[in-house]
C-alpha positions as MATLAB code, in Angstrom:
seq = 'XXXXXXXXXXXXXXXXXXXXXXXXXXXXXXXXXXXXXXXXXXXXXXXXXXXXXXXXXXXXXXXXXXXXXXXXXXXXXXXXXXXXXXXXXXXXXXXXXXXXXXXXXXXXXXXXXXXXXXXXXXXXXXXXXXXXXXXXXXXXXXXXXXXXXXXXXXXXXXXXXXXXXXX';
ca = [
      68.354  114.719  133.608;
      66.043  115.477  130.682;
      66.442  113.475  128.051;
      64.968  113.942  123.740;
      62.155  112.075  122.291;
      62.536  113.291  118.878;
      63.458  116.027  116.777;
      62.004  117.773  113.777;
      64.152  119.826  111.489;
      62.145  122.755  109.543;
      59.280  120.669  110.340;
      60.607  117.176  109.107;
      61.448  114.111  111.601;
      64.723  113.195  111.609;
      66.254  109.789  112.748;
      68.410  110.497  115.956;
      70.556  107.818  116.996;
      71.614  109.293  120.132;
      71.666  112.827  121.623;
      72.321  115.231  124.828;
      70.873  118.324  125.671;
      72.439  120.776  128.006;
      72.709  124.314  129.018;
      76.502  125.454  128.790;
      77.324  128.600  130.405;
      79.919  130.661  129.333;
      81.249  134.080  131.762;
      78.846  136.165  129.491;
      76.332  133.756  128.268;
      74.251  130.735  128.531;
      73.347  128.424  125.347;
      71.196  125.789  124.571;
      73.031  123.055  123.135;
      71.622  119.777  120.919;
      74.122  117.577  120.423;
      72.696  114.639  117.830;
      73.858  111.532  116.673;
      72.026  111.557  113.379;
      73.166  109.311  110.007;
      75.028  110.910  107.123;
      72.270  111.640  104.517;
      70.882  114.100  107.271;
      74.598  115.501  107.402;
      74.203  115.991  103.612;
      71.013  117.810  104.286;
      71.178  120.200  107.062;
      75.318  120.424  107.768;
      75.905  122.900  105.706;
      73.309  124.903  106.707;
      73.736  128.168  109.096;
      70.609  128.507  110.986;
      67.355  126.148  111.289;
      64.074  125.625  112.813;
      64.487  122.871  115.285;
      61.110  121.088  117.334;
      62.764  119.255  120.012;
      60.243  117.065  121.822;
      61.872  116.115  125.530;
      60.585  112.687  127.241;
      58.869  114.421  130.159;
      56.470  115.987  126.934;
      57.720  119.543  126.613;
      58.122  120.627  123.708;
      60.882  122.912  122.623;
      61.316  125.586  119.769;
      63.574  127.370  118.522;
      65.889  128.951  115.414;
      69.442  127.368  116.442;
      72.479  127.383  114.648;
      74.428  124.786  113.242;
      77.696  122.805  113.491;
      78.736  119.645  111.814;
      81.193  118.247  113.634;
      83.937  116.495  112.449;
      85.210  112.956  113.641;
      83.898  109.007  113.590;
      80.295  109.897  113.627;
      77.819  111.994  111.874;
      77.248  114.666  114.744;
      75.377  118.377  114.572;
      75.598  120.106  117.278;
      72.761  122.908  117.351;
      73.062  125.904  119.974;
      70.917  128.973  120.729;
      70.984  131.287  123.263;
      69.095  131.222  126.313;
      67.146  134.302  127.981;
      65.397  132.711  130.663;
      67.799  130.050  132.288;
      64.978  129.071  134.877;
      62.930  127.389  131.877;
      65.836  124.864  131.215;
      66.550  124.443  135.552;
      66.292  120.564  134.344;
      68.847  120.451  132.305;
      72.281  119.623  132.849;
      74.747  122.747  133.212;
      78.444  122.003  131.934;
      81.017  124.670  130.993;
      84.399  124.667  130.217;
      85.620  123.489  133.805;
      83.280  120.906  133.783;
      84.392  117.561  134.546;
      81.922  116.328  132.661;
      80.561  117.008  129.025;
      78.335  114.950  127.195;
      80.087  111.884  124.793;
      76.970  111.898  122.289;
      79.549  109.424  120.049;
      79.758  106.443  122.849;
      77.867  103.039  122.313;
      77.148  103.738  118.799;
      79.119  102.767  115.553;
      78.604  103.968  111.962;
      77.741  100.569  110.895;
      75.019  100.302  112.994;
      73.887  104.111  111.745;
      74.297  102.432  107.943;
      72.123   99.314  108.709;
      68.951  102.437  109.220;
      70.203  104.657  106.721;
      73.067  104.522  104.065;
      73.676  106.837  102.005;
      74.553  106.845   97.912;
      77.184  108.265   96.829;
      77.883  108.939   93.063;
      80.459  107.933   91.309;
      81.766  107.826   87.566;
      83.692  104.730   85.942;
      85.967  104.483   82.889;
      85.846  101.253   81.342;
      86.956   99.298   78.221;
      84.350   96.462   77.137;
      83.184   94.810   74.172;
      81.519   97.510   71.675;
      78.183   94.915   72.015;
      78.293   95.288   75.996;
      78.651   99.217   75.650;
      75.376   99.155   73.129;
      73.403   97.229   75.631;
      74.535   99.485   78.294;
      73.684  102.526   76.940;
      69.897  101.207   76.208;
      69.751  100.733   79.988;
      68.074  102.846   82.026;
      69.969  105.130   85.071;
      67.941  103.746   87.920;
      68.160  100.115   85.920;
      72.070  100.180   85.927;
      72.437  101.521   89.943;
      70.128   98.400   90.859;
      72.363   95.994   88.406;
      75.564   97.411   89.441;
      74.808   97.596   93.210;
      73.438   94.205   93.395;
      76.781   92.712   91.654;
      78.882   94.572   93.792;
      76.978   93.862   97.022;
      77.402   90.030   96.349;
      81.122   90.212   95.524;
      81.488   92.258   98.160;
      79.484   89.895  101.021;
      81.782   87.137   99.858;
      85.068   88.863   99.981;
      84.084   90.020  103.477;
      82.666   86.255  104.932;
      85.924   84.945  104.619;
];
């Protein structure tokens, strides 16, 4: 079994957390498949993308490139799942061969959770609040800087936050 080193996407490194790689073979066909672990502000990125550019670099040193299409794949963990077919199955005689019948097909998702994907990489996600303060409070806010107030406001949180949850 062959297993990845790293991957580039479009020519940028990406964090993998886990991944399989694997030939399936269908009655007509035979596809490279990339199944990746990666955290959710790659998701953002590249899951809504059709097609990219993918550098897989496998631990035995090959190297391996190729335009592959993409799937984001719903469920606990951010997944892609990148497939492309294959003309010459003897290059990829290495890797494992699963199909439909199989009896076994790659669990990318085991031995991983999301917290441990968030303590690498967490992502931000935007959000807009209504509030009623005093008019003086509103004045200072609005001298405040953007980045200012999401260091403020994250910090305060974060410590209310770490208490409620050490109980």
């Amino acid at each position: 079994m062959t297993a990845v080193k790293s991957v580039k996407i479009d020519g940028e490194p990406i964090h993998v957390f886990k991944s399989e790689i694997y030939i399936f073979e269908s009655v007509s066909s035979f596809t490279l498949e990339l199944d990746l672990i990666v955290s959710e502000v790659t998701i953002r990125k590249y899951g809504k993308e059709q097609t990219l550019i993918i550098e897989i670099e496998l631990l035995d040193g090959r190297i391996i490139e190729s335009i592959m299409h993409v799937k984001s794949l719903a469920g606990g963990l951010p997944q892609l799942n990148l497939f492309c077919d294959v003309v010459d199955i003897d290059e990829y005689d290495d890797l494992d061969k699963v199909n439909e019948n199989s009896t076994w097909f790659p669990n990318v998702e085991q031995g991983i959770t999301l917290e441990e994907i968030r303590k690498i990489e967490m992502p931000n996600e935007p959000i807009s609040l209504k509030l009623t303060l005093p008019i003086e409070q509103v004045e200072w806010l609005k001298k405040q800087k953007k980045k200012e107030l999401n260091q403020l406001f994250s910090e305060m949180i974060y410590e209310r936050w770490k208490k409620e949850n050490s109980k």
